[in-house]
C-alpha positions as CSV (number, residue, x, y, z in Angstrom):
1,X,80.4,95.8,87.7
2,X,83.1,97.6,89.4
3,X,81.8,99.8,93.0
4,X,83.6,102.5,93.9
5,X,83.9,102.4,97.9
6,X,84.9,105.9,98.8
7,X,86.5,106.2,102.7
8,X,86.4,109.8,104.1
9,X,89.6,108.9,106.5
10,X,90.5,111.7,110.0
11,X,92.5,109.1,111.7
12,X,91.1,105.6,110.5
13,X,94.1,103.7,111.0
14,X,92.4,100.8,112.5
15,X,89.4,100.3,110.4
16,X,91.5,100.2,106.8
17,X,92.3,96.9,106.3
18,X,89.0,95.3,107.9
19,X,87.5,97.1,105.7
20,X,89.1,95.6,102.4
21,X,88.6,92.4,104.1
22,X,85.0,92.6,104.0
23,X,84.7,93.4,101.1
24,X,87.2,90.9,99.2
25,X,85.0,88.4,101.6
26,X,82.1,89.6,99.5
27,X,82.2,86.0,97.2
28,X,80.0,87.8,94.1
29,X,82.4,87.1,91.0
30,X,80.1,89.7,89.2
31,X,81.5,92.6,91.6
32,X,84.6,94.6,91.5
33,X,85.7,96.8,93.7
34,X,87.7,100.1,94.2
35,X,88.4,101.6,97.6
36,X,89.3,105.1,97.9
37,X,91.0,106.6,101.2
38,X,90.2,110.3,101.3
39,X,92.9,111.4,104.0
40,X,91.8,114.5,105.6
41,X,94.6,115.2,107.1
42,X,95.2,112.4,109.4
43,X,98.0,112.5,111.5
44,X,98.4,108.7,112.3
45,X,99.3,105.8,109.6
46,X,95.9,105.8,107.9
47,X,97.3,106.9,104.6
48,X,100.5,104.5,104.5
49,X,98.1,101.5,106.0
50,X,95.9,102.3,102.9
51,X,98.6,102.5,100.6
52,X,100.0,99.0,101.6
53,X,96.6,97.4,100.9
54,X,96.8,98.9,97.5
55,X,93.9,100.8,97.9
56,X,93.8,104.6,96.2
57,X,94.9,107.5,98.4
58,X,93.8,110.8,98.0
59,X,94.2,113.8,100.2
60,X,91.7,116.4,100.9
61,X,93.0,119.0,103.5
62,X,89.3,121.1,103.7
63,X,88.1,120.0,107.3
64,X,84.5,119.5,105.9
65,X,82.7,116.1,105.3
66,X,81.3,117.0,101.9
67,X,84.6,118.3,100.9
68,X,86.2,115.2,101.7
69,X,82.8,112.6,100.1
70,X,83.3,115.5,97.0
71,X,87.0,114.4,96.5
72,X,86.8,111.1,96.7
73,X,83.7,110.9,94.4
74,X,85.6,112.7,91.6
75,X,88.6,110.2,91.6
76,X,86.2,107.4,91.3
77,X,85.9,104.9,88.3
78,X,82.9,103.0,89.3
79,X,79.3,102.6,88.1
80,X,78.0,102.9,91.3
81,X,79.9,104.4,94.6
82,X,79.4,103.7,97.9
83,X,80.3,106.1,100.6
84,X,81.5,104.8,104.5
85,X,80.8,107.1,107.1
């Protein structure tokens, strides 16, 4: 079952990759996962850290928390999506 993992990012630039570590940690063959960085205009290195971990940038520049959860749920691919807040 793939889980879409949506990130609403304003300057996250040091919680990116832990994140993917924890959950390639996960162990459960039967789960795959997609993270999804919703930039909201960060001006720091969230969106490049993101990209290097391979995980799926997308930009939202409405300052708004449901703009940004709304963006990132419409790029995802999963069954079931998880949002980080």
């Amino acid at each position: 079952m793939l889980i879409s993992v949506i990130i609403p990012a304003f300057k996250e630039e040091k919680y990116i990759e832990n994140i993917r570590i924890s959950l390639d940690e996960n162990g459960r063959v039967d789960l795959k996962w997609e993270i999804i960085v919703c930039d909201n205009n960060s001006d720091d290195n969230t969106a490049k850290i993101a990209s290097k971990t391979g995980t799926k940038v997308i930009f939202e520049p409405t300052r708004q928390i449901s703009s940004v959860r709304n963006t990132g749920a419409r790029s995802a691919n999963g069954k079931w999506i998880l949002f980080c807040v």
